[in-house]
C-alpha positions as CSV (number, residue, x, y, z in Angstrom):
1,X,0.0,0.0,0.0
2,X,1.0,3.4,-0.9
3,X,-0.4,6.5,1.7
4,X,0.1,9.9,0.2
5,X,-0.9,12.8,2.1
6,X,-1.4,16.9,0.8
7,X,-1.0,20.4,2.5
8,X,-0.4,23.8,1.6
9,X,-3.8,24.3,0.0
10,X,-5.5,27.7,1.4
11,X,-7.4,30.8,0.0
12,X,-4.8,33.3,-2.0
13,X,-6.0,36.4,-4.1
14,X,-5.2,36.6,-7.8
15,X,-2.1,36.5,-8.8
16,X,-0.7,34.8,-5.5
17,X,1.1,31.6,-5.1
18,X,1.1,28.8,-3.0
19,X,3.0,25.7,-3.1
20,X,1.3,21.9,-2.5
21,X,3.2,19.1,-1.2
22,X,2.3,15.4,-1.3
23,X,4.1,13.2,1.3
24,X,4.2,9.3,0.5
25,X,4.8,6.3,2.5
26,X,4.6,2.9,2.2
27,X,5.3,0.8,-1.2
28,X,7.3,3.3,-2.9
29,X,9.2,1.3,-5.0
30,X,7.2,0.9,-7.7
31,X,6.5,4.1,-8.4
32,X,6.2,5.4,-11.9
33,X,4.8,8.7,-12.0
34,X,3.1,11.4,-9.7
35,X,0.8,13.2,-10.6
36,X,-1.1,16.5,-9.5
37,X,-4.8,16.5,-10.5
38,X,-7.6,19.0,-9.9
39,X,-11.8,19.1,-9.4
40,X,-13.4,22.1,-9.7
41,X,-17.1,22.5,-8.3
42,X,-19.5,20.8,-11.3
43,X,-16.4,19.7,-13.2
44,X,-14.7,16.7,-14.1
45,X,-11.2,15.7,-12.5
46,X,-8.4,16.9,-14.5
47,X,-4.8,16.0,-14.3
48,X,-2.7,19.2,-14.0
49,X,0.7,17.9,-14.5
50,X,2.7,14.7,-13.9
51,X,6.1,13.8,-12.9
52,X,8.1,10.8,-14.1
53,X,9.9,9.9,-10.4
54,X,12.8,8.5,-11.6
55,X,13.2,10.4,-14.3
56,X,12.0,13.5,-13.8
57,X,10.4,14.3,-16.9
58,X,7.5,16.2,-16.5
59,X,4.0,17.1,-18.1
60,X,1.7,20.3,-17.9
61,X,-1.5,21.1,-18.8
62,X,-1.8,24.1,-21.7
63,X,-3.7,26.2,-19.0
64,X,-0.7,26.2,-16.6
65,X,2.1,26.3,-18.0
66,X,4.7,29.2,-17.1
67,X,2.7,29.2,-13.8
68,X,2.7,25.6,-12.2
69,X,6.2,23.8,-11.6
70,X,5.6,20.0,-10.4
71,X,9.2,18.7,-8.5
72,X,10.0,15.9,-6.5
73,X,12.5,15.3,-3.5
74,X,13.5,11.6,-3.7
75,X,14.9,11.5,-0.1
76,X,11.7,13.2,1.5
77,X,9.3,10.7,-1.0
78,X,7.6,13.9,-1.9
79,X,6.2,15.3,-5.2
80,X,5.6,19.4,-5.0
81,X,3.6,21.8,-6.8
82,X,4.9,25.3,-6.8
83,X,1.1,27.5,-8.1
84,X,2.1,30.9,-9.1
85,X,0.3,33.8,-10.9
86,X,-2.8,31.9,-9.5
87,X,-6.2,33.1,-10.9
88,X,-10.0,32.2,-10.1
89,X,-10.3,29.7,-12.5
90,X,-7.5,27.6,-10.6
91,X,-10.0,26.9,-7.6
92,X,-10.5,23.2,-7.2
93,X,-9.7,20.3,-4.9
94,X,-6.1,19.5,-5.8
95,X,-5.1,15.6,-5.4
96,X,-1.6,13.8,-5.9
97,X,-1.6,10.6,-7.0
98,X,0.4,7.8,-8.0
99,X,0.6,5.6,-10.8
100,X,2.7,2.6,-11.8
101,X,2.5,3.8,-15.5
102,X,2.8,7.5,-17.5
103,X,-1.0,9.1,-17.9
104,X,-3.1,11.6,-17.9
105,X,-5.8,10.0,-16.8
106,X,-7.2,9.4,-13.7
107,X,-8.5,5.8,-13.9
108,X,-4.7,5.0,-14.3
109,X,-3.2,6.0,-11.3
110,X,-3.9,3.8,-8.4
111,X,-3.2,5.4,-4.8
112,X,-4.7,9.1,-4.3
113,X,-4.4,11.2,-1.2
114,X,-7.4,13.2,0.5
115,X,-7.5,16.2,-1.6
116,X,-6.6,19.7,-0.7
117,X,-8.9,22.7,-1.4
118,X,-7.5,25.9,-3.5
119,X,-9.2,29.2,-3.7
120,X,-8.3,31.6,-5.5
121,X,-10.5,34.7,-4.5
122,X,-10.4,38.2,-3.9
């Protein structure tokens, strides 16, 4: 089993920043990728950008790119997500997961933490 827990969610006005962290434990091993995904009120899930842990090759979604910057710390088993230049539309639940395989997709990662809520508001 693979536990992953968030923090640093919070309200910040437009244009702020904030920075998520996702601590793991358990089976790390066999990790592939980590990934940070979003729900917004009445949307679906979407993946906002990935990280290949070994590796270290990442992926973005268009709509954050220049702002977000997903990282890892192999020692401290923990995937980041540095939000700058944050704006309304950002607000969601944001959830790190992990995945055994590369993906965008939800369905394909298989250990998710609790979910940490981001509002961007002024």
């Amino acid at each position: 089993q693979v536990q992953l827990v968030e923090s640093g969610g919070g309200l910040v006005q437009p244009g702020g920043s904030l920075r998520l962290s996702c601590a793991a434990s358990g089976r790390t091993f066999s990790w592939y990728s980590m990934g940070w995904f979003r729900r917004a009120p009445g949307k679906e899930r979407e993946i906002v950008a990935a990280i290949n842990w070994s590796a270290g090759g990442t992926y973005y979604r268009d709509s954050v790119k220049g702002r977000f910057t997903i990282s890892r710390d192999k020692g401290k088993n923990t995937v980041y997500l540095q939000m700058n230049s944050l704006q309304p539309e950002d607000t969601a639940v944001y959830s790190c997961a992990a995945g055994v395989r590369p993906s965008v997709m939800p369905y394909e990662y298989d250990y998710w933490g609790q979910g940490t809520q981001v509002t961007v508001s002024s």
